[in-house]
KESE-559790 format. One record per residue (C-alpha): residue in three letters; x, y, z. Coordinates in pm, whole numbers, plus 50000, padded with zeros to 5 digits. Each point is the difference from the previous one (the first is absolute). Example, Ala and Ser with C-alpha at 12.3 -4.5 7.8 and 13.67 -1.06 7.14 Angstrom:
% KESE-559790
@r:ala east:51230 north:49550 up:50780 .
@r:ser east:50137 north:50344 up:49934 .
***
This chain:
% KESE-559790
@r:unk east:79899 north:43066 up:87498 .
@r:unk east:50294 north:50003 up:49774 .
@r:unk east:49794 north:49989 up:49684 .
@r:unk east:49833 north:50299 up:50078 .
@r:unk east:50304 north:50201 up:50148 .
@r:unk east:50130 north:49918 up:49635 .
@r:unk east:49684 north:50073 up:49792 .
@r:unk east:49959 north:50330 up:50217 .
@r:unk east:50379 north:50111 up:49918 .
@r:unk east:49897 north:49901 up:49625 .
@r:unk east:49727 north:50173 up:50008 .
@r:unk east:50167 north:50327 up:50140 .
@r:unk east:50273 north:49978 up:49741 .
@r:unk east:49791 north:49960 up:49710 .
@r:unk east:49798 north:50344 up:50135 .
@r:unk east:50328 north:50183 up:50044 .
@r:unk east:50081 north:49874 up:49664 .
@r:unk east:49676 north:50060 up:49814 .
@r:unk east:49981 north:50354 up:50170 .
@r:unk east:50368 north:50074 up:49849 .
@r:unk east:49821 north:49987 up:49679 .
@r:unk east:49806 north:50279 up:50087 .
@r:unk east:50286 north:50254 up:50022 .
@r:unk east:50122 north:50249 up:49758 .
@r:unk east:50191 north:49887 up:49707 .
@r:unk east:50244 north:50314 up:50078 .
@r:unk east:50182 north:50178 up:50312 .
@r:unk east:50031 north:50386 up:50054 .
@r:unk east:50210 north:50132 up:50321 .
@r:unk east:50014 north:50378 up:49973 .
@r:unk east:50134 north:50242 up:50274 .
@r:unk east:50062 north:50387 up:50002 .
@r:unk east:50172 north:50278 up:50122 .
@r:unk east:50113 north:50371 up:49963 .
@r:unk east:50332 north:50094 up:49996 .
@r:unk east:50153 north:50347 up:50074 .
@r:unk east:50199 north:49977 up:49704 .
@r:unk east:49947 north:50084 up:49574 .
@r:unk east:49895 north:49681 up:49788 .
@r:unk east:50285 north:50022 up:49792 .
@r:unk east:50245 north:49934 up:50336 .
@r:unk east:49778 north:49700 up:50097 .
@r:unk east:49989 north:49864 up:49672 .
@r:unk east:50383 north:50002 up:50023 .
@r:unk east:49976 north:49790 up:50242 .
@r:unk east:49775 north:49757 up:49850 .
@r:unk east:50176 north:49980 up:49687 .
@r:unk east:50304 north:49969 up:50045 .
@r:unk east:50019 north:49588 up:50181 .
@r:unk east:50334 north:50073 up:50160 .
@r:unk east:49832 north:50204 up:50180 .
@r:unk east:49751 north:49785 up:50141 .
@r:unk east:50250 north:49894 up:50280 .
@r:unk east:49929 north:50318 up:50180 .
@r:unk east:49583 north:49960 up:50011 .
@r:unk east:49900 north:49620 up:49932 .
@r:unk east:49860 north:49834 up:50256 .
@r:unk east:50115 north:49688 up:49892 .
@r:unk east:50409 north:50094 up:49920 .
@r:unk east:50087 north:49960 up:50410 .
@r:unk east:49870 north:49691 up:50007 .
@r:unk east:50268 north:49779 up:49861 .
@r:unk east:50352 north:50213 up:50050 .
@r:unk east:50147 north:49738 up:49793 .
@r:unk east:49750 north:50027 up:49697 .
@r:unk east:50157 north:50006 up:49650 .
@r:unk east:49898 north:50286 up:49793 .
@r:unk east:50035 north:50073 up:49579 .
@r:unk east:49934 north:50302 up:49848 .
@r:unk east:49936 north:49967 up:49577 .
@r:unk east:49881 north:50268 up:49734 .
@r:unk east:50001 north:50361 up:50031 .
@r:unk east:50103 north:50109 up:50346 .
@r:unk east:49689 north:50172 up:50096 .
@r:unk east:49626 north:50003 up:49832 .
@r:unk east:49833 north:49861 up:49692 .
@r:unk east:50196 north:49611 up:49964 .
@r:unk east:50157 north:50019 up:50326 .
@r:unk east:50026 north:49674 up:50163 .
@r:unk east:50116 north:49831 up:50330 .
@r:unk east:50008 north:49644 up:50124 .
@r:unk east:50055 north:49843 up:50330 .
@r:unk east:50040 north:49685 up:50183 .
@r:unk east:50011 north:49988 up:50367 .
@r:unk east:49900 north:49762 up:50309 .
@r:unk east:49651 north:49865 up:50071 .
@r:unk east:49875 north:50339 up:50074 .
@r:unk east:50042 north:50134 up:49710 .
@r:unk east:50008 north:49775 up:49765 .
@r:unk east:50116 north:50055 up:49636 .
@r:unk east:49858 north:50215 up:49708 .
@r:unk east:50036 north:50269 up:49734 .
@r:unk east:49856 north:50337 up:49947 .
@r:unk east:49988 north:50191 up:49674 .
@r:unk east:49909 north:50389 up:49946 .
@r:unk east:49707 north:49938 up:49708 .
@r:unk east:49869 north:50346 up:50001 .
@r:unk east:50183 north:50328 up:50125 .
@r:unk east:49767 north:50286 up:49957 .
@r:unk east:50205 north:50231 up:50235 .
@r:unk east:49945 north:50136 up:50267 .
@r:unk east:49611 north:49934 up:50041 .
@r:unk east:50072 north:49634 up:49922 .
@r:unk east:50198 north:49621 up:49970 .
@r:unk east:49856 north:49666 up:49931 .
@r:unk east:50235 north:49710 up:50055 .
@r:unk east:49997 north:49623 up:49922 .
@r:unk east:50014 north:49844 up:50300 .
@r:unk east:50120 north:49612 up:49947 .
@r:unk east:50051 north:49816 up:50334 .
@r:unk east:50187 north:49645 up:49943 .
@r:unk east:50026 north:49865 up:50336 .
@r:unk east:49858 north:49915 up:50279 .
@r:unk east:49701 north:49971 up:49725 .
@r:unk east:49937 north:50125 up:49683 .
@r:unk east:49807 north:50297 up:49892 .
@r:unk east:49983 north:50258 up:49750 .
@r:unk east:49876 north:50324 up:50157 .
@r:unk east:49986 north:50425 up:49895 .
@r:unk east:50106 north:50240 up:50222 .
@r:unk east:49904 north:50347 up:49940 .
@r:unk east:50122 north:50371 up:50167 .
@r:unk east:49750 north:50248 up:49942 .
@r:unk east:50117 north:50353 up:50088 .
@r:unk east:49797 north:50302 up:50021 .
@r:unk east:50145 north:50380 up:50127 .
@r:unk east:49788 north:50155 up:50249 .
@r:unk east:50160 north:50353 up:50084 .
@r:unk east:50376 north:49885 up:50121 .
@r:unk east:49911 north:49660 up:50085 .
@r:unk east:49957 north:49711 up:49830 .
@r:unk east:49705 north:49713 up:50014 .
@r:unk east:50155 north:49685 up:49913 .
@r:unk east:49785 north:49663 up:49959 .
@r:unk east:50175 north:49670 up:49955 .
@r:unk east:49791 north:49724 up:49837 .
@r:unk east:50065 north:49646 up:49966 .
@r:unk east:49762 north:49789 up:49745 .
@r:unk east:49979 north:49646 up:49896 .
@r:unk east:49835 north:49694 up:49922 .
@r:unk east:49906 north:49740 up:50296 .
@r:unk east:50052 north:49675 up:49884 .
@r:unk east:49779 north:49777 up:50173 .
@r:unk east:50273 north:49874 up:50260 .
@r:unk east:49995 north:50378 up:50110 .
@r:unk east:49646 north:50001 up:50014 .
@r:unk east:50003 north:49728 up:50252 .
@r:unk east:50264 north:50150 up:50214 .
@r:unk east:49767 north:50392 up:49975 .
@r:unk east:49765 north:49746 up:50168 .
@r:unk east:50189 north:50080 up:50325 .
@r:unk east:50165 north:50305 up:49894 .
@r:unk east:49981 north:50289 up:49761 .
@r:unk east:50309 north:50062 up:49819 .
@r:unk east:49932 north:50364 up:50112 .
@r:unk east:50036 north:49899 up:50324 .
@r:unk east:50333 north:49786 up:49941 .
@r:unk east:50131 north:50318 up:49770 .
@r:unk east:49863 north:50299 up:50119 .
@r:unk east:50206 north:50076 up:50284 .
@r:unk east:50312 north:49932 up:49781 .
@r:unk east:49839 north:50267 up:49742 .
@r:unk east:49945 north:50229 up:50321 .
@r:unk east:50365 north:49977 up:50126 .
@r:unk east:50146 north:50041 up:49678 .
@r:unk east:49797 north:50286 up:49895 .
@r:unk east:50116 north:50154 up:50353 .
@r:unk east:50350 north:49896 up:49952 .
@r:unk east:49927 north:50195 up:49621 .
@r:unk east:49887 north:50335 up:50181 .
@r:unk east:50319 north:49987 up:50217 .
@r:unk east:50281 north:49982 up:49702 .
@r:unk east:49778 north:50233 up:49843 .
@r:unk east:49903 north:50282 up:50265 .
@r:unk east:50432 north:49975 up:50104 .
***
């Protein structure tokens, strides 16, 4: 009975496994939302990283976090670098492209809890006086994430961050 308790659990590992390999060899989590405000006030928001405090989902969750602030104070160059507790982690972004207002591409290097190298992208487009603002998050899945989308979609374990954040966004904004 035990030998087959333990070639059954081999046998489901090796499927979870060998279905991992299956997966996408990249990640996209993308969310959207129109804002009641011109492009070039969002994008103000966006990039310029002290900022970020007032919209981030992730800035409340670690009151304690360290912050730095390098390069140019806003836009093109712009960079900002955290370390915090377990929930969020350590990392480093970078503005790599700042084609303002309609849009800003950053370098998105997380350090801890694990390592990945990720692009983040604000797309802005006017619609009368609002706004539509898309946030996109792209990356490679290493094969250790493709095990773990097995059981959950990074959109699922990102979206609603993207969701809040982009809500958080319209209310600095719309103010």
């Amino acid at each position: 009975m035990i030998k087959k308790t333990l070639l059954l659990i081999v046998v489901v590992v090796a499927a979870i496994l060998g279905y991992a390999t299956t997966k996408p060899d990249t990640f996209s989590v993308q969310r959207e939302i129109t804002i009641k405000a011109p492009p070039e006030k969002i994008a103000a928001l966006i990039t310029d990283f002290h900022y970020w405090a007032a919209w981030s989902p992730w800035e409340k969750l670690d009151p304690a976090m360290r912050r730095t602030f390098a390069g140019p104070a806003n836009g093109l160059g712009a960079q900002y670098a955290w370390q915090g507790n377990d929930k969020v982690g350590a990392g480093r972004m970078e503005i790599t492209e700042a084609a303002q207002p309609e849009r800003t591409v950053i370098k998105l290097d997380f350090l801890k809890p694990f390592e990945s190298h990720n692009t983040t992208t604000f797309s802005m487009t006017q619609e009368g006086d609002s706004t539509k603002v898309n946030w996109t998050m792209t990356g490679p899945s290493p094969y250790v994430s493709k095990v773990m989308t097995v059981f959950v979609s990074m959109d699922r374990m990102i979206g609603k961050d993207f969701e809040k954040g982009l809500n958080n966004l319209k209310a600095a904004a719309e103010r």
